[in-house]
C-alpha positions, 0 to 999 in steps of 0.5 A: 627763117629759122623762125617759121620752122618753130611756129609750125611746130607750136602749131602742131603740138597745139593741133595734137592737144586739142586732138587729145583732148577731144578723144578723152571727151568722148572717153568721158562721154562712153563713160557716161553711158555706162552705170557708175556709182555717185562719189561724194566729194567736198566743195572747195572753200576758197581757190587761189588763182589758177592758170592754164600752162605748157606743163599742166598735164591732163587728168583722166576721166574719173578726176574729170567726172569728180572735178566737174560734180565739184564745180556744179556743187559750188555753182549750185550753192552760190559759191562760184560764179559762172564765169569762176565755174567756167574758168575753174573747169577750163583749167582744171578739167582741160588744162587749155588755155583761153586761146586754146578753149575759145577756138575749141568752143568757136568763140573769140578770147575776149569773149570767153575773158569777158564771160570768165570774169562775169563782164558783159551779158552774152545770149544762152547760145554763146553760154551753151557753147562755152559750158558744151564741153562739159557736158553742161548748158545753161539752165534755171538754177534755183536762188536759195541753196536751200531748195534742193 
């Protein structure tokens, strides 16, 4: 019995993280609606693999903003994939993991795995639900990193 008691306690804390994190989305959203100025920042060459845990810690919503532009800019010039990208903000800008992220997206885990790791071809309404809480859906992207 003593078991059950720790369950419903990882449940809680669970419950009180996504609740965190849905408040610094809106944060992050109240922040978009005001003006702010366009930070430049430098793409990423090459990422180890990272992997969302117990201990990473949020970041506040100008690391998010920046983190996010970052992953667009590679997702633009063809340096990330858009499972890579999904992943990348995934563990970056939230810290969840893919449990986490697939009942905060109502999706199922192999769903988000399959799409992460560029498996499968799954409708823009399954892509829109997983990129919504950043603030992004899918769109036409242009081929050529040259055309702006």
């Amino acid at each position: 019995m003593s078991d059950k008691p720790s369950t419903v306690e990882t449940a809680k804390e669970t419950i009180a993280r996504l609740r965190a994190n849905r408040q610094q989305r809106n944060e992050v959203a109240t922040d978009a609606q005001q003006p702010q100025f366009k930070s430049v920042s430098q793409p990423k060459t090459e990422q180890p693999a990272k992997r969302a845990s117990k201990q990473s810690s949020g970041v506040n919503a100008i690391e998010r903003k920046n983190a996010i532009n970052a992953v667009i800019q590679q997702l633009l010039h063809g340096e990330l994939s858009q499972g890579q990208a999904l992943k990348t903000l995934r563990v970056e800008v939230l810290g969840l993991t893919q449990d986490q992220y697939a009942t905060l997206a109502k999706v199922s885990r192999k769903t988000l795995s399959d799409v992460e790791n560029d498996r499968g071809s799954y409708k823009t309404d399954i892509l829109d639900r997983l990129f919504k809480p950043f603030g992004l859906r899918v769109g036409i992207v242009p081929i050529s990193t040259g055309i702006k």
